[in-house]
N, CA, C and O atoms as a Tinker XYZ file with bonds, in Angstrom:
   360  protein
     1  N     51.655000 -105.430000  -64.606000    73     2
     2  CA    50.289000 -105.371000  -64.100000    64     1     3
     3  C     49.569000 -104.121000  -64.597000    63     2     4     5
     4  O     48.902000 -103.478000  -63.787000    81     3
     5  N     49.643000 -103.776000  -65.717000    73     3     6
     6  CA    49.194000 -102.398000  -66.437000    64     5     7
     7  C     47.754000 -102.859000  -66.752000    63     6     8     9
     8  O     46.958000 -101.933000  -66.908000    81     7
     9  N     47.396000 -103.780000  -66.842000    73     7    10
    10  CA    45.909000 -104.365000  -67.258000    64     9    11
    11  C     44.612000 -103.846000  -65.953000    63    10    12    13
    12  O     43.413000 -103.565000  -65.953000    81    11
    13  N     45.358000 -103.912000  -65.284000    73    11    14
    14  CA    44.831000 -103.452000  -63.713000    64    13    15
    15  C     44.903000 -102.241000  -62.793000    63    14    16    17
    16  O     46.027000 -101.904000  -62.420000    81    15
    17  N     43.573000 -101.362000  -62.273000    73    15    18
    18  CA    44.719000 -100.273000  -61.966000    64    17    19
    19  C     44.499000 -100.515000  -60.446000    63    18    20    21
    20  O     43.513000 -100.072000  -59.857000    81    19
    21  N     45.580000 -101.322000  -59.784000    73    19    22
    22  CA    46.099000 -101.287000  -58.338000    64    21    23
    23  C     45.874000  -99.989000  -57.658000    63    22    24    25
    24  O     46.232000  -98.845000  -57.935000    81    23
    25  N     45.226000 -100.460000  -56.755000    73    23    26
    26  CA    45.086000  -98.821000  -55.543000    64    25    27
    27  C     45.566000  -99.472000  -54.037000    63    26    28    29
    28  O     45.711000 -100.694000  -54.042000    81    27
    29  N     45.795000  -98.842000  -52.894000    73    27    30
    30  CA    46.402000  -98.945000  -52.036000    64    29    31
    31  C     45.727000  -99.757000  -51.586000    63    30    32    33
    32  O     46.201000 -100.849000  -51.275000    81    31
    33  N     44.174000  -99.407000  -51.387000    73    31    34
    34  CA    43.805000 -100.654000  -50.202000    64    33    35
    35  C     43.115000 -101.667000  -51.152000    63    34    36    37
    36  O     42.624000 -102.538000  -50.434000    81    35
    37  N     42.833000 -101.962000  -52.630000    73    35    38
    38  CA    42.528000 -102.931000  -52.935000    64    37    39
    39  C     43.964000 -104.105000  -53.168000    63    38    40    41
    40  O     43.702000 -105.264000  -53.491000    81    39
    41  N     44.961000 -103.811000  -53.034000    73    39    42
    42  CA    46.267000 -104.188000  -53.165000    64    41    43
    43  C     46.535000 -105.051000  -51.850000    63    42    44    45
    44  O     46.727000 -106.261000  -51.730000    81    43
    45  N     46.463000 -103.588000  -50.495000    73    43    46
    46  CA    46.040000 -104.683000  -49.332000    64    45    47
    47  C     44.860000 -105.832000  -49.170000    63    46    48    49
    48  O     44.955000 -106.940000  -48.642000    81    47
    49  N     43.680000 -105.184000  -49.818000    73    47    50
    50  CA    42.881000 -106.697000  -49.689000    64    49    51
    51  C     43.110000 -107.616000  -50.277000    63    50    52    53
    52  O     42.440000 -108.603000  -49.973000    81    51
    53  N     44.096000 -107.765000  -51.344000    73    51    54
    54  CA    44.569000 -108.739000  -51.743000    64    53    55
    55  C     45.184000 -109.722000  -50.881000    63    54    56    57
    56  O     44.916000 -110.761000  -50.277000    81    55
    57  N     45.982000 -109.046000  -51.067000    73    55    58
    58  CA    47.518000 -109.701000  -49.872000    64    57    59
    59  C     46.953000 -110.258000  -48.662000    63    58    60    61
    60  O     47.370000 -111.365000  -48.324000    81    59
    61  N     45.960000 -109.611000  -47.856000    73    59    62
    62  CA    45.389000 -109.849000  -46.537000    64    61    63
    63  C     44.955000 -111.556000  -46.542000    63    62    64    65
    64  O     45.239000 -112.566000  -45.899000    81    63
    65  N     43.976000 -111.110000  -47.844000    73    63    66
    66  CA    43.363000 -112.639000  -48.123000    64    65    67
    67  C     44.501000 -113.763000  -48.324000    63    66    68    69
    68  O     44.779000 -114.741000  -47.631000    81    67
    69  N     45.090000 -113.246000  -49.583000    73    67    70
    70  CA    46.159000 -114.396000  -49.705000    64    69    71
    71  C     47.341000 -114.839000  -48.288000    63    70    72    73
    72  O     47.978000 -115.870000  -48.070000    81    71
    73  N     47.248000 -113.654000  -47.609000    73    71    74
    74  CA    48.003000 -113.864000  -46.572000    64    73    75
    75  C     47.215000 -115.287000  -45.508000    63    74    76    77
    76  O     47.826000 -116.301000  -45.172000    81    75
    77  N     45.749000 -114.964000  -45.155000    73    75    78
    78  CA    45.041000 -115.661000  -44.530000    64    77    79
    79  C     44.499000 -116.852000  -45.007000    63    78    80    81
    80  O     43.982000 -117.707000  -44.289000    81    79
    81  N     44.604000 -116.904000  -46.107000    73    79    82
    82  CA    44.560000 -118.425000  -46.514000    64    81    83
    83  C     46.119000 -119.293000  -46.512000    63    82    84    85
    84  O     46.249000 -120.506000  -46.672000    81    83
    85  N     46.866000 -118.609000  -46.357000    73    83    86
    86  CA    48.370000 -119.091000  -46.626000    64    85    87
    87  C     48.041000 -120.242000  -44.782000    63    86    88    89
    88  O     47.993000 -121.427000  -44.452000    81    87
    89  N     47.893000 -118.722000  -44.062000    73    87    90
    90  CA    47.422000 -119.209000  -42.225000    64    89    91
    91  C     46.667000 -120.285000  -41.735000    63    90    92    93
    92  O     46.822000 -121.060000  -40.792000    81    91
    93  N     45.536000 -120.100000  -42.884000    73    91    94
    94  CA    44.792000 -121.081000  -42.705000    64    93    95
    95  C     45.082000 -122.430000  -42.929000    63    94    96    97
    96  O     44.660000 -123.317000  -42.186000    81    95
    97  N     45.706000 -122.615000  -43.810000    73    95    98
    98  CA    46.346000 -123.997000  -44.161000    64    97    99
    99  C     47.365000 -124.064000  -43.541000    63    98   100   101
   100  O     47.760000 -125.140000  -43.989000    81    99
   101  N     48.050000 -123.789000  -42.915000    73    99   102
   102  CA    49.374000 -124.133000  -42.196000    64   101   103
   103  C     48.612000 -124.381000  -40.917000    63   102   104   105
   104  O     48.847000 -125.477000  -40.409000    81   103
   105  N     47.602000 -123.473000  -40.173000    73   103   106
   106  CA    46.856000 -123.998000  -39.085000    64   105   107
   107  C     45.994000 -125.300000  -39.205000    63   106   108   109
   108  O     45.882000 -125.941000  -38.160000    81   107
   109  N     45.303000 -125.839000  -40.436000    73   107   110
   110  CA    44.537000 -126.473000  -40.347000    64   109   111
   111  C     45.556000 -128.017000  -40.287000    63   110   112   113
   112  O     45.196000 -129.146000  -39.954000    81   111
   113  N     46.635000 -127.634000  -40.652000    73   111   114
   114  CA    47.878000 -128.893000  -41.106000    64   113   115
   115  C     48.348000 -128.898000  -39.693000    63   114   116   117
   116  O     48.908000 -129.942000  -39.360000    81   115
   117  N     48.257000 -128.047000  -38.863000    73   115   118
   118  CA    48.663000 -128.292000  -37.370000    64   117   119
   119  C     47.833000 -128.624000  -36.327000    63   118   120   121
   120  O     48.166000 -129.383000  -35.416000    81   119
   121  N     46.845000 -128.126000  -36.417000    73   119   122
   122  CA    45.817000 -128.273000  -35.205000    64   121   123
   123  C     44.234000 -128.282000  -36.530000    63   122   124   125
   124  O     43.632000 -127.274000  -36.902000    81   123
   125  N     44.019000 -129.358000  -36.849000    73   123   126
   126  CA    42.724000 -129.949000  -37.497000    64   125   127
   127  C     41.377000 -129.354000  -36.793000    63   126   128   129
   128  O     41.223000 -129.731000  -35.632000    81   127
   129  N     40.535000 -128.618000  -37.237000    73   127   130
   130  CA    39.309000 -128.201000  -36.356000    64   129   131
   131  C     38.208000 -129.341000  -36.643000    63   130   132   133
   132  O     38.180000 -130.351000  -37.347000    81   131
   133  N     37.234000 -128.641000  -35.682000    73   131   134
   134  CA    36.160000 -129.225000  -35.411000    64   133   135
   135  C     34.713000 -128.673000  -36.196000    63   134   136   137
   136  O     34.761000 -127.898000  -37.151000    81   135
   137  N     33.930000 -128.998000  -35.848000    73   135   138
   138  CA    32.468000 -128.209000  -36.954000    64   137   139
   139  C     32.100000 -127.399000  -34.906000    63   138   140   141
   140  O     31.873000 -128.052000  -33.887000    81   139
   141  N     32.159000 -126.433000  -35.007000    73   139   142
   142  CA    31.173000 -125.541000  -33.943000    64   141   143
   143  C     29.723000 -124.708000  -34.370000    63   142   144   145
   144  O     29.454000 -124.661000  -35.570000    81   143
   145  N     29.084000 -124.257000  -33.692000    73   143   146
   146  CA    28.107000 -123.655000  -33.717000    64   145   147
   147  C     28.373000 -122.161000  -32.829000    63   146   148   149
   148  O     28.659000 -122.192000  -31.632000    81   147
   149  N     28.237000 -120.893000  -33.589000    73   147   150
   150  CA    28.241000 -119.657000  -33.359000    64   149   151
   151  C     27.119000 -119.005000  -33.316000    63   150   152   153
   152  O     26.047000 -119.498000  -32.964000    81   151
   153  N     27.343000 -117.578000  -33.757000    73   151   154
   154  CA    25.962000 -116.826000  -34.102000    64   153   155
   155  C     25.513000 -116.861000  -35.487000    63   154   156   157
   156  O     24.468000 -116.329000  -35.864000    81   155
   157  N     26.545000 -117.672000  -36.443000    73   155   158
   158  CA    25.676000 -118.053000  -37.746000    64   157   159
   159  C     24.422000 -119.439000  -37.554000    63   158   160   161
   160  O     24.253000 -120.220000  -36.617000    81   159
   161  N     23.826000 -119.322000  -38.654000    73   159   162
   162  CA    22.748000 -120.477000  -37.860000    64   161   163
   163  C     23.344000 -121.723000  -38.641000    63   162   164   165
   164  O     22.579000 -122.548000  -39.140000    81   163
   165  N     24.411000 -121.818000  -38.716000    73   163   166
   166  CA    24.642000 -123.603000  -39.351000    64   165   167
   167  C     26.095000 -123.656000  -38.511000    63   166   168   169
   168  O     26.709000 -122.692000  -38.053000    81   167
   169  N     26.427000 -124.953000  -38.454000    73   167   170
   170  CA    27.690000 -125.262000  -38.044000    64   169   171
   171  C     28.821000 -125.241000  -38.856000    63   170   172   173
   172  O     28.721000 -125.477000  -40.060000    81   171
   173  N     29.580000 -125.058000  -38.480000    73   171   174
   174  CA    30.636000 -124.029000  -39.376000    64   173   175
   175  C     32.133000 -124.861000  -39.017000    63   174   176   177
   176  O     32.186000 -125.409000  -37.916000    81   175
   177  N     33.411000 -124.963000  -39.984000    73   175   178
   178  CA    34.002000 -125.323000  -39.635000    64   177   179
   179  C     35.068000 -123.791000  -39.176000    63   178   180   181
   180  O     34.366000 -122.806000  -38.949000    81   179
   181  N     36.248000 -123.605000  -39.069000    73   179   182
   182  CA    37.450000 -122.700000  -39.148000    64   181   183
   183  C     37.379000 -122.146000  -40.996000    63   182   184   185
   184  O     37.355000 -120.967000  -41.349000    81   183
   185  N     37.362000 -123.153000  -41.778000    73   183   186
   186  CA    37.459000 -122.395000  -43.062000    64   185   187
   187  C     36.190000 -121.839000  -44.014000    63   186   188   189
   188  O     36.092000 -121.023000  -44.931000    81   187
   189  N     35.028000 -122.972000  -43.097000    73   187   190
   190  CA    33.695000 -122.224000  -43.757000    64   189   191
   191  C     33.606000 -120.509000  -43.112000    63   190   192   193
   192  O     33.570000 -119.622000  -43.965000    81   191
   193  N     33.590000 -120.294000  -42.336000    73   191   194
   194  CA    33.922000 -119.360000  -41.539000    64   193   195
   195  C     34.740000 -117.813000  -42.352000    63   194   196   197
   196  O     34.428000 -116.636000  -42.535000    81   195
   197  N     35.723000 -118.565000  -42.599000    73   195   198
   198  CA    36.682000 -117.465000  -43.304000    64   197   199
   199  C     36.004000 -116.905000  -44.495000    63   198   200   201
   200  O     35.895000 -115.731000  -44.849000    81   199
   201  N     35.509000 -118.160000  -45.117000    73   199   202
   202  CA    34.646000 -118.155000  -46.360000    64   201   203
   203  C     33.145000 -117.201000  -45.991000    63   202   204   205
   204  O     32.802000 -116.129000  -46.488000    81   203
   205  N     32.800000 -117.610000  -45.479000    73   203   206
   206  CA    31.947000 -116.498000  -45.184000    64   205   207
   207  C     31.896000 -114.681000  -44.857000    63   206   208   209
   208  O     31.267000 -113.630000  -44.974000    81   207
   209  N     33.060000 -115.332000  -44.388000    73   207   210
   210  CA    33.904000 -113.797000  -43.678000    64   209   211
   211  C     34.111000 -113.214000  -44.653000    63   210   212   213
   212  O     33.319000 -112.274000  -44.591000    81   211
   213  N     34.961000 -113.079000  -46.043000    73   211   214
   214  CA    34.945000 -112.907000  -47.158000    64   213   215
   215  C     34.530000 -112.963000  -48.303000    63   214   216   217
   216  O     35.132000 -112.491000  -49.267000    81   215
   217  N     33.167000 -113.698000  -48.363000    73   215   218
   218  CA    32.213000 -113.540000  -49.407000    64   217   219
   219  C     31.343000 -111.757000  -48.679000    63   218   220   221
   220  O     31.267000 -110.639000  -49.190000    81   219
   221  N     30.918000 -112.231000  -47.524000    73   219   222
   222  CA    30.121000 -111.164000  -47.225000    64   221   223
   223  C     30.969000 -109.655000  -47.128000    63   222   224   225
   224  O     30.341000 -108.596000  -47.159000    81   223
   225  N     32.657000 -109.702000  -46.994000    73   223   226
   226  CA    33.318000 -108.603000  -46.337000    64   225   227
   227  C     33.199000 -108.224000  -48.211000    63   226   228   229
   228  O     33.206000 -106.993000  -48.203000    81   227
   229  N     33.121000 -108.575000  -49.395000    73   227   230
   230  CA    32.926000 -108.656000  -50.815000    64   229   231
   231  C     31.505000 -107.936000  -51.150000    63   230   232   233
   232  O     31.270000 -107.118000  -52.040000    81   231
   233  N     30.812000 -108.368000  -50.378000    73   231   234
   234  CA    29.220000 -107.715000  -50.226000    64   233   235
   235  C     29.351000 -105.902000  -49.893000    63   234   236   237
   236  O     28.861000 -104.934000  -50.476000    81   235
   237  N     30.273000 -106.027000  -48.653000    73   235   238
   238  CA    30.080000 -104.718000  -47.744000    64   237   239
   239  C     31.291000 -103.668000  -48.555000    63   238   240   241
   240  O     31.010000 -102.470000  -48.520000    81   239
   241  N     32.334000 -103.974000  -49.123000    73   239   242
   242  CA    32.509000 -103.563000  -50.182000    64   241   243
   243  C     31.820000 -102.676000  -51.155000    63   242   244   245
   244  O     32.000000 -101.468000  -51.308000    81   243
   245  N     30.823000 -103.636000  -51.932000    73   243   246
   246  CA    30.212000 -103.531000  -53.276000    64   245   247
   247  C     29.316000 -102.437000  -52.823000    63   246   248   249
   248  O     29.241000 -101.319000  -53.332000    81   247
   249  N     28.708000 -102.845000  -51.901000    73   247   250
   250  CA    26.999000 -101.635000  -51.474000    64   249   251
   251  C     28.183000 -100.942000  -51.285000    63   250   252   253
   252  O     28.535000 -100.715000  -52.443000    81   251
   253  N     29.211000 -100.352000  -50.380000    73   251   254
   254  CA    29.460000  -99.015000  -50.201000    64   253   255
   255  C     29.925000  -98.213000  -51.881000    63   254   256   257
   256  O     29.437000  -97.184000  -52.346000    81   255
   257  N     30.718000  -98.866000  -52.338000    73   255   258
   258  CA    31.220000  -98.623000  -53.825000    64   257   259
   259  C     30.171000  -98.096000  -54.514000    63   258   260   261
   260  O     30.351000  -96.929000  -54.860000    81   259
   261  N     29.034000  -98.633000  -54.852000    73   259   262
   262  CA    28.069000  -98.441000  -55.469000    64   261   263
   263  C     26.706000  -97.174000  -54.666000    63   262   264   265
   264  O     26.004000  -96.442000  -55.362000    81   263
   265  N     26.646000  -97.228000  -53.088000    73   263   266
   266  CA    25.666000  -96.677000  -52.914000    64   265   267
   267  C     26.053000  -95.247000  -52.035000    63   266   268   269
   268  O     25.227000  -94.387000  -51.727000    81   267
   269  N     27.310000  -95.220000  -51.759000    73   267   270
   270  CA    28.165000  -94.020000  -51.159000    64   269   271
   271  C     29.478000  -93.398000  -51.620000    63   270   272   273
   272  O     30.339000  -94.006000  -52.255000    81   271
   273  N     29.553000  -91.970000  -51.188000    73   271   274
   274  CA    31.034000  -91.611000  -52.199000    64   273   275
   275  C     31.862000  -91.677000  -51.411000    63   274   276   277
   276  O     32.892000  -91.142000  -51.820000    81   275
   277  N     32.002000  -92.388000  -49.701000    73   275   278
   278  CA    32.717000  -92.363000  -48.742000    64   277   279
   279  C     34.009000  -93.197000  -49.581000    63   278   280   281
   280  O     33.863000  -93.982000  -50.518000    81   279
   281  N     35.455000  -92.718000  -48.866000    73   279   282
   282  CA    36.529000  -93.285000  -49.343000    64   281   283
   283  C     36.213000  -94.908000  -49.009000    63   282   284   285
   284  O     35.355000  -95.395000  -48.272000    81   283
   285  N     37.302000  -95.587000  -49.888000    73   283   286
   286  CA    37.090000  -97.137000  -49.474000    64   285   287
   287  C     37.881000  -97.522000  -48.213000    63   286   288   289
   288  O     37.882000  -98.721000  -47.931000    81   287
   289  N     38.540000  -96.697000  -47.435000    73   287   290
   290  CA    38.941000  -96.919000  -46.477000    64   289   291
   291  C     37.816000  -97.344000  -45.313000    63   290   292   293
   292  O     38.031000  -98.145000  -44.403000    81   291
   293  N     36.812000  -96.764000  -45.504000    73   291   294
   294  CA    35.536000  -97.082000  -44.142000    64   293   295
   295  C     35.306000  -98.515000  -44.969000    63   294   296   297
   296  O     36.383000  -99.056000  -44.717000    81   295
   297  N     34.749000  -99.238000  -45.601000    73   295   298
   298  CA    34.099000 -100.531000  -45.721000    64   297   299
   299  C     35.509000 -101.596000  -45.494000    63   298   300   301
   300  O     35.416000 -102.729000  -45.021000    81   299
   301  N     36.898000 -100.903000  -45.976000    73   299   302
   302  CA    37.574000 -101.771000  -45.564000    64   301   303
   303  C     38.239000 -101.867000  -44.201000    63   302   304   305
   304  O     39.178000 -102.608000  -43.909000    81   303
   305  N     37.657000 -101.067000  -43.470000    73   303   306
   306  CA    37.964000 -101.356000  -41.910000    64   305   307
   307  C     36.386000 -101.851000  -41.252000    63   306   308   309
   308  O     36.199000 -102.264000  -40.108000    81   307
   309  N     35.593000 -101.717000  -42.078000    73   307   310
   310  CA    34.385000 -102.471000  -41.055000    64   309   311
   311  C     33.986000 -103.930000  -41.856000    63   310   312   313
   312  O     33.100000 -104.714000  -41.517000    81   311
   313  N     35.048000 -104.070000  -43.193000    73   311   314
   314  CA    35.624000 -105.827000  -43.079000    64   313   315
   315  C     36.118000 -106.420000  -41.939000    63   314   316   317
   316  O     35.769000 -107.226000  -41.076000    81   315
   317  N     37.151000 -105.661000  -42.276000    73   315   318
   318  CA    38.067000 -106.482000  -41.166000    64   317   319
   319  C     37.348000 -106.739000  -39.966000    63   318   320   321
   320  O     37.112000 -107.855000  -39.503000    81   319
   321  N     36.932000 -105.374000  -39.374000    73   319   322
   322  CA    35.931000 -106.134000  -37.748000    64   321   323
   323  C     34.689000 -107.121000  -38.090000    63   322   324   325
   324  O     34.033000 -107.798000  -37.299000    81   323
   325  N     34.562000 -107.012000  -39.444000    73   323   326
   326  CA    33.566000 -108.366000  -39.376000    64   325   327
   327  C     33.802000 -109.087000  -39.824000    63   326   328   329
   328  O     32.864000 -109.869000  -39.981000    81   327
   329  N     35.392000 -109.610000  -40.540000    73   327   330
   330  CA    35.701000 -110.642000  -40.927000    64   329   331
   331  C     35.901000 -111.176000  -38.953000    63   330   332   333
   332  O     35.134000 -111.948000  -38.378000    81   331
   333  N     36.877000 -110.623000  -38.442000    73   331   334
   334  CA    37.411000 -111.147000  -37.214000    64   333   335
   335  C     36.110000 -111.622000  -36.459000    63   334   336   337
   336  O     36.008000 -112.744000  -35.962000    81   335
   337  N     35.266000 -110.793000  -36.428000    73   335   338
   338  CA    33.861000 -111.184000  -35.803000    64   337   339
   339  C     33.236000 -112.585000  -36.225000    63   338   340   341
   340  O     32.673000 -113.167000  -35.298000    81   339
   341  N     33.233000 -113.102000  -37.211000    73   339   342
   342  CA    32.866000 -114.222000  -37.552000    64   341   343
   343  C     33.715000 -115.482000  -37.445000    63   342   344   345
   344  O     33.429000 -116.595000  -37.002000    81   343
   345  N     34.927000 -114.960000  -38.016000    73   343   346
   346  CA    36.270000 -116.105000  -37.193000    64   345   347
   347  C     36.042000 -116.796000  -35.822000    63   346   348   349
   348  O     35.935000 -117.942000  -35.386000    81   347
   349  N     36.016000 -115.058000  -35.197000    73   347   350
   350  CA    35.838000 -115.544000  -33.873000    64   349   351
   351  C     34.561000 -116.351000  -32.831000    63   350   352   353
   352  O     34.640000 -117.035000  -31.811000    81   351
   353  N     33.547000 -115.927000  -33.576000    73   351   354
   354  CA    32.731000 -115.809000  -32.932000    64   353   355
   355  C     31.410000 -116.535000  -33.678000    63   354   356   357
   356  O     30.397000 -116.891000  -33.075000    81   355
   357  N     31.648000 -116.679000  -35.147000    73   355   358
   358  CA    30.569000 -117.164000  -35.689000    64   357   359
   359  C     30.357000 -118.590000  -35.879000    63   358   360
   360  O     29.317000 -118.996000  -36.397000    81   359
């Protein structure tokens, strides 16, 4: 993997994701969801959801990378509370 230069927490966001899609499909193969309505404005299933959770946690990323010299440790802990936030709640 010399093509790439791996850092600690982009390594974990890897894994996290691949971890949670691994979850997701083993949950969706057990207990099938439904379409709900949250605080996003469309109805959403369990995996649109995730998908969202991680396009945008990709967003909050990029602006900090680009518009602050804060370590990447802060955008990747205020993923996570807003990936879970939307799981849960969106």
């Amino acid at each position: 993997m010399s093509w790439m230069a791996w850092t600690l927490p982009s390594t974990l966001f890897f894994i996290t994701i691949g971890c949670m899609l691994t979850a997701m499909t083993v949950l969706e193969v057990l207990r099938p969801c439904v379409e709900r309505k949250g605080f996003l404005p469309i109805s959403t299933t369990r995996g649109d959801r995730l998908f969202i959770g991680l396009l945008s946690s990709a967003y909050i990323h990029l602006f900090f990378i680009g518009m602050t010299d804060l370590p990447i440790w802060y955008p990747f802990g205020m993923s996570i509370v807003w990936l879970v936030a939307v799981i849960r709640w969106g």
